[in-house]
C-alpha positions in Angstrom: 0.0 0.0 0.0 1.4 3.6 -0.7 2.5 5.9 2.2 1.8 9.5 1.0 1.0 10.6 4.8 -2.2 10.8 6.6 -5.0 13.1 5.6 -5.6 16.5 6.9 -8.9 17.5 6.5 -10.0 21.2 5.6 -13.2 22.8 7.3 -14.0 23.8 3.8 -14.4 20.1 3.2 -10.7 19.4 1.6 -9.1 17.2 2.2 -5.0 16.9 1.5 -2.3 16.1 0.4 -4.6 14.9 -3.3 -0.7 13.9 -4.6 2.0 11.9 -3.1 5.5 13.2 -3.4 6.2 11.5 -6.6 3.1 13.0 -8.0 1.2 10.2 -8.0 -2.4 10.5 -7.2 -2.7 9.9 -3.0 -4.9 6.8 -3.1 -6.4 7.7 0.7 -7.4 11.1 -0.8 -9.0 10.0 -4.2 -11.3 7.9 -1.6 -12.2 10.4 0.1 -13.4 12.1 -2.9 -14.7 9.3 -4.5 -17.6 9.1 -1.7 -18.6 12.4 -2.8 -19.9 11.2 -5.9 -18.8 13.5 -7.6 -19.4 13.4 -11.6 -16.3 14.7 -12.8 -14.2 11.9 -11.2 -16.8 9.3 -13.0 -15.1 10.7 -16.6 -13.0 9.1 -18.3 -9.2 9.8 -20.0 -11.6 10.7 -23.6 -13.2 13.7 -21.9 -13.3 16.8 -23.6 -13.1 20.3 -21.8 -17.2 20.4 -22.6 -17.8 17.1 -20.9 -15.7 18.6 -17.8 -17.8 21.6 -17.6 -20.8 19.6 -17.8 -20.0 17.4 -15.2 -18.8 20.4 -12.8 -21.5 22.1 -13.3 -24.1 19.0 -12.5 -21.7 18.6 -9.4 -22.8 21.7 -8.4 -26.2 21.6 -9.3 -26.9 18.2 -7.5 -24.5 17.4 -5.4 -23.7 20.8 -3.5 -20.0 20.6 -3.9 -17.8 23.4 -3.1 -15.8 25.2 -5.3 -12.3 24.2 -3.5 -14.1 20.6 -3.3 -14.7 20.5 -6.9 -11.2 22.0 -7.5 -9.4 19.6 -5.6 -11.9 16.6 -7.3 -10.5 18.4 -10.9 -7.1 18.2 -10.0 -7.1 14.4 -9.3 -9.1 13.7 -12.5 -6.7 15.3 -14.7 -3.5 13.1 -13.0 -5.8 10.2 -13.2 -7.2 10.5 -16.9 -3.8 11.9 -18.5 -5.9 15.3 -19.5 -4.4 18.0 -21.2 -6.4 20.8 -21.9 -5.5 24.5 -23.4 -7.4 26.4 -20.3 -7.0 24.3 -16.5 -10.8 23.3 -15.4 -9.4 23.5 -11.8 -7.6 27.2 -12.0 -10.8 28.1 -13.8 -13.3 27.4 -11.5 -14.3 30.3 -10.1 -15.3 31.4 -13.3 -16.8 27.8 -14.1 -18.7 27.6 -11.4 -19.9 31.3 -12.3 -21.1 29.8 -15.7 -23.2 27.0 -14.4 -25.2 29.9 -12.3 -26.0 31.9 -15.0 -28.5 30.7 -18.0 -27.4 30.2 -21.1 -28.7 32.9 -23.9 -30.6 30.4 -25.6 -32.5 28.6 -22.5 
C-alpha cells in the first residue's frame, strides 16, 4: 500500500495532500473524494473540456459541492485520466462555477 502521509482535512471540506510526493495520485485522498460522488471523477481519459464543464457544473447543481471541493476533485481527474487541456478546469473554476449559475442565452 502507498505511504503518501495521513490526511488533513480542511473545514471547507478538503481534504489533503490529493498527490504523493512523486506526483502520483494519494490513493487515501482519491477515496475520500470518491464518496462524494462526484461526476467529474466518474469521466473518463476521452473527456473533452465540454464534458468537464458539464459534469462540474451538475456537481454543483446536485451534489452541492464546493468550489475548493470541486477544485481539488478536478485536479485528481486530470493526474488520473492523463488530461491535457488548453485552459486548466481546476484554476478556472471560479469562473466555471460562475457559468453553471447563470443561463445560457438560448434557455
Amino acid at each position: 500500500m502507498e505511504q503518501c502521509g495521513s490526511l488533513k482535512f480542511g473545514v471547507d471540506g478538503t481534504a489533503g495532500p490529493i498527490f504523493c510526493q512523486d506526483g502520483r495520485p494519494n490513493a487515501a485522498a482519491d477515496s475520500y473524494f470518491r464518496r462524494l460522488r462526484l461526476r467529474v471523477l466518474a469521466l473518463g481519459a476521452q473527456a473533452t473540456p465540454g464534458d468537464v464543464n458539464v459534469a462540474i457544473c451538475d456537481d454543483f447543481g446536485d451534489r452541492q459541492t464546493t468550489i475548493p471541493i470541486e477544485g481539488q476533485a478536478v485536479r485528481l481527474a486530470e493526474k488520473e485520466q492523463g488530461w491535457h487541456f488548453g485552459v486548466d478546469p481546476a484554476d478556472n473554476m471560479n469562473a466555471t462555477a460562475q457559468s453553471c449559475a447563470t443561463p445560457s442565452p438560448s434557455g
